[in-house]
MIMIRO-639062 format. One record per residue (C-alpha): residue number from 1; residue in one letter; x, y, z. Coordinates in steps of 0.05 Angstrom, whole numbers. Example, Ala and Ser with C-alpha at 12.3 -4.5 7.8 and 13.67 -1.06 7.14 Angstrom:
   num   residu     east    north       up
     1        A      246      -90      156
     2        S      273      -21      143
END
This chain:
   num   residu     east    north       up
     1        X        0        0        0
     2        X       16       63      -19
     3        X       -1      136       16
     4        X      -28      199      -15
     5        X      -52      264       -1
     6        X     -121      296      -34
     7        X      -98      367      -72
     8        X     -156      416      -96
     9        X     -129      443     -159
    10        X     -175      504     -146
    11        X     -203      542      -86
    12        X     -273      498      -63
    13        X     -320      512      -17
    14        X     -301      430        6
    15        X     -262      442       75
    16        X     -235      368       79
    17        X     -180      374       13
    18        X     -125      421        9
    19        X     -118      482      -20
    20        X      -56      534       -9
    21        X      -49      570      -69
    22        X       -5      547     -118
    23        X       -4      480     -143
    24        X       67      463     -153
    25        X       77      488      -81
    26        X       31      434      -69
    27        X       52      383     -105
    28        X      127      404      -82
    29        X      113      394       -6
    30        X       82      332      -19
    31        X      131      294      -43
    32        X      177      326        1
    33        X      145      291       59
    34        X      153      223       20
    35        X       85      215      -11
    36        X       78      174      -69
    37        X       20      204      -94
    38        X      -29      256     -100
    39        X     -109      252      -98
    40        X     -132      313     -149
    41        X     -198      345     -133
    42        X     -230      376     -191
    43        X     -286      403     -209
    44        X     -276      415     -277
    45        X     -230      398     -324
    46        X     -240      449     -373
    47        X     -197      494     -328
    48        X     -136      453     -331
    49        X      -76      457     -376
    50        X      -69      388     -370
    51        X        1      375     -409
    52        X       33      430     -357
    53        X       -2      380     -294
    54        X       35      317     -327
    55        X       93      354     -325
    56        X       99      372     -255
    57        X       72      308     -232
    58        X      113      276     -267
    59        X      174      322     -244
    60        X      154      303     -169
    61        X      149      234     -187
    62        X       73      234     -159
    63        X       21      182     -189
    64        X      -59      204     -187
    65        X     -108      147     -160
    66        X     -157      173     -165
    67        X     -195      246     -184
    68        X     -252      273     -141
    69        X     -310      300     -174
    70        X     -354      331     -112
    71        X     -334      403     -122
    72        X     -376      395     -191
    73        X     -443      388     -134
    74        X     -419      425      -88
    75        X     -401      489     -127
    76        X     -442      483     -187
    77        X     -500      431     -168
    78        X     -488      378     -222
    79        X     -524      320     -193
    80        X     -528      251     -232
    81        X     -588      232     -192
    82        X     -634      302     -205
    83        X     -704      309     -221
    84        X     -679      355     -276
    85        X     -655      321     -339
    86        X     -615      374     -362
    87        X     -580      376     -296
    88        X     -564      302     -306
    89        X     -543      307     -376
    90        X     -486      361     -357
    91        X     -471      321     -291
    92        X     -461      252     -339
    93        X     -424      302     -386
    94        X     -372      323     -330
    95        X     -366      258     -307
    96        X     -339      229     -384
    97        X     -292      297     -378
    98        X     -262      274     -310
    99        X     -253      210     -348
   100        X     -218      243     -401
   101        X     -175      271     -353
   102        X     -165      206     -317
   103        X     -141      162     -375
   104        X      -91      220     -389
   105        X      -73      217     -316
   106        X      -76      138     -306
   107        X     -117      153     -247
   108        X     -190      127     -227
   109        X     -256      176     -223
   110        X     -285      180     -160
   111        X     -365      179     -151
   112        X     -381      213      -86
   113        X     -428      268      -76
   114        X     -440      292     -151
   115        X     -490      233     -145
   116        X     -532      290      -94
   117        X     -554      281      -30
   118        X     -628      259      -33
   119        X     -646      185      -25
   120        X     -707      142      -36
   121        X     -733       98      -96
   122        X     -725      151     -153
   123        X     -668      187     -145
   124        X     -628      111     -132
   125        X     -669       95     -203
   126        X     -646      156     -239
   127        X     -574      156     -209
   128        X     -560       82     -226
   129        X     -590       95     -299
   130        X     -542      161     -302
   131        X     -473      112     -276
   132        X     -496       65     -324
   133        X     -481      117     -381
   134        X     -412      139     -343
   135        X     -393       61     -333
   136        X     -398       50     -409
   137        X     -357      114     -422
   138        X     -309       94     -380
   139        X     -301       23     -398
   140        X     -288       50     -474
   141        X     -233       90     -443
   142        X     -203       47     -396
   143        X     -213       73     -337
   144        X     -252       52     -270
   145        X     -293       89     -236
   146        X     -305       78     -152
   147        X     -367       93     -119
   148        X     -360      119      -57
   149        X     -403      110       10
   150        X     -421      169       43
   151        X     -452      184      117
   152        X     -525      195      127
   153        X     -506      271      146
   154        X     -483      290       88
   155        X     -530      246       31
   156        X     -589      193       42
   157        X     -565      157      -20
   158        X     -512      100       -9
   159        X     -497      103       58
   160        X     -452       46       63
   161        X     -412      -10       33
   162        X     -468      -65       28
   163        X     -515        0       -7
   164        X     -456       13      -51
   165        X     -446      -70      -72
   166        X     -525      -70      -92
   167        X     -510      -18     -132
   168        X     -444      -46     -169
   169        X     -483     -107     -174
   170        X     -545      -70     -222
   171        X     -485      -30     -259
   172        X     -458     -100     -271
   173        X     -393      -71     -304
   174        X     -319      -85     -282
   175        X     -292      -16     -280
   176        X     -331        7     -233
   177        X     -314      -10     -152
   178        X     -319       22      -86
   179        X     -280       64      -55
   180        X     -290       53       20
   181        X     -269      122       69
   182        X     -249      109      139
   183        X     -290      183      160
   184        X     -359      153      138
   185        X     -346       80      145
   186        X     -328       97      225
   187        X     -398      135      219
   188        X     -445       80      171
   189        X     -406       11      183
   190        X     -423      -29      246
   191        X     -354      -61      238
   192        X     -307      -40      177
   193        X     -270      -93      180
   194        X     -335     -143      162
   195        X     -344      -81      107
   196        X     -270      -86       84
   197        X     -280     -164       77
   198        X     -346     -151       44
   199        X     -321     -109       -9
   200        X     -268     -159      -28
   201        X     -237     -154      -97
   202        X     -284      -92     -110
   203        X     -255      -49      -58
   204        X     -216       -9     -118
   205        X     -183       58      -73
   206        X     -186       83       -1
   207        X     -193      151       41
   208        X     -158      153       98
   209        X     -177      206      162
   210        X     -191      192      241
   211        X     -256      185      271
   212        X     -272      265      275
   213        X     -241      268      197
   214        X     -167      301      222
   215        X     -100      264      209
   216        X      -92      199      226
   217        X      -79      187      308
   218        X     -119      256      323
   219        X     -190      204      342
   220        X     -193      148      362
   221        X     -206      113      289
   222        X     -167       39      293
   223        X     -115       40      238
   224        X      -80      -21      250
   225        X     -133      -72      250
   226        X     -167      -33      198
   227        X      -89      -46      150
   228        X     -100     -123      173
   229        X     -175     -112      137
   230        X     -139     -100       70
   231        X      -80     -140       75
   232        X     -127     -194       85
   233        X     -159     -181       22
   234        X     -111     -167      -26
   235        X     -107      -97      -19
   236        X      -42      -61      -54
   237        X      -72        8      -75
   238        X      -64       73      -48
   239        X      -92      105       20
   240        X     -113      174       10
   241        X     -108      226       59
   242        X     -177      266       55
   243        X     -174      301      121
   244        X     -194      365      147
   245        X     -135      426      152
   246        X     -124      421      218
   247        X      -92      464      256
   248        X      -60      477      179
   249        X      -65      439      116
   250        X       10      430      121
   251        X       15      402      190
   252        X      -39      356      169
   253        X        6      332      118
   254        X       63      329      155
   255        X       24      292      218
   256        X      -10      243      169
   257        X       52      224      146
   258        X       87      210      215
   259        X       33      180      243
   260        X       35      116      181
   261        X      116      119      190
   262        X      119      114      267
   263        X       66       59      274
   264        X       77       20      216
   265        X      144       26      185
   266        X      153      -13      126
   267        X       87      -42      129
   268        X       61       17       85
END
């Protein structure tokens, strides 16, 4: 397993990613610390000169997992579960743009809350219908897409990991997984570890944060049996660091980082 860091590549309104300004600062800092990747939050990628990201990525040695779409709800209300079908349409048309960017990147797309936050039968019918149409777009590209649990406080629709495996299991496509997230898990899960073991081989990426969503050892989340969870099953991808900027999005960094290399060594 691997450890990254989630990077807004613009100013959001989202306070749980990082954003200082300047990217290659960013990026910079991050690998200083001795990450080996970085998670890119973006809302659109219109706004990117992509062939000057690959450079400094690439100059940093930093991979991308993954690519978080939320700020595209958050900031602009692009839901792929709306009542409005226009809405939908230029959610499902962001979406294929993040996968754009993601083949280019060699990352995965991440499907958190640009799905909305309202639940019952036909918003779950309309959003399943809407990640069919992504799943197929993605699958032509080559890239996977992971669906990601969220807690009940912040959306009623797919709560947790057995909510997001129904819904994998209607998609019925092999790019898309779940991305399980240590924050809502702790929240949603009545043990993770069951969840972990649940998700198996579809478990494709992981967020990382403690039990009140700061660095890892500020709660009281439990990291260690949680690593047995996905050593058990297989797990080599990355562990993303989406945690909130406490007391500064560089000490966060910096604490996240010490925290995996003083309780688990070379076991990360």
């Amino acid at each position: 397993m691997k450890l990254s860091f989630v990077v807004s590549v613009q100013p959001t309104r989202f306070e749980a990613v990082a954003y200082e300004g300047e990217l290659e600062k960013q990026l910079a800092f991050i690998a200083e610390l001795g990450y080996q990747g970085v998670e890119l939050a973006v809302r659109d990628p219109a706004s990117l000169d992509v062939g000057n990201l690959k450079r400094l990525l690439q100059g940093y040695g930093l991979a991308v997992p993954a690519i978080g779409t939320g700020q595209a709800y958050i900031e602009e209300g692009l839901s792929l579960a709306h009542p409005s079908g226009e809405i939908r349409t230029r959610a499902i048309g962001r979406i294929k743009s993040h996968i754009d960017l993601a083949r280019e990147l060699g990352a995965m797309v991440i499907i958190g809350l640009i799905r909305g936050e309202e639940g019952g039968d036909e918003p779950r019918r309309l959003f399943v219908e809407a990640l069919g149409e992504c799943a197929s777009y993605a699958a032509e590209k080559g890239v996977k897409l992971v669906l990601e649990p969220i807690n009940r406080y912040e959306t009623k629709l797919i709560n947790t990991v057995e909510e997001g495996l129904a819904i994998l299991d209607e998609i019925g496509s092999d790019v898309v997984g779940l991305l399980l997230d240590t924050f809502h898990a702790n929240i949603e899960e009545p043990w993770v570890e069951d969840s972990v073991r649940k998700a198996g081989g579809k478990l494709f990426h992981v967020h990382i944060a403690d039990s009140n969503r700061r660095f890892p050892g500020a709660g009281h989340f439990d990291f260690r049996s949680f690593l047995g969870s996905l050593r058990a099953i297989g797990y080599e991808g990355f562990l993303s660091a989406e945690i909130l900027p406490w007391p500064d999005t560089n000490e966060a960094a910096r604490r996240t980082m010490a925290f995996f290399r003083e309780s688990f060594g070379q076991e990360i």
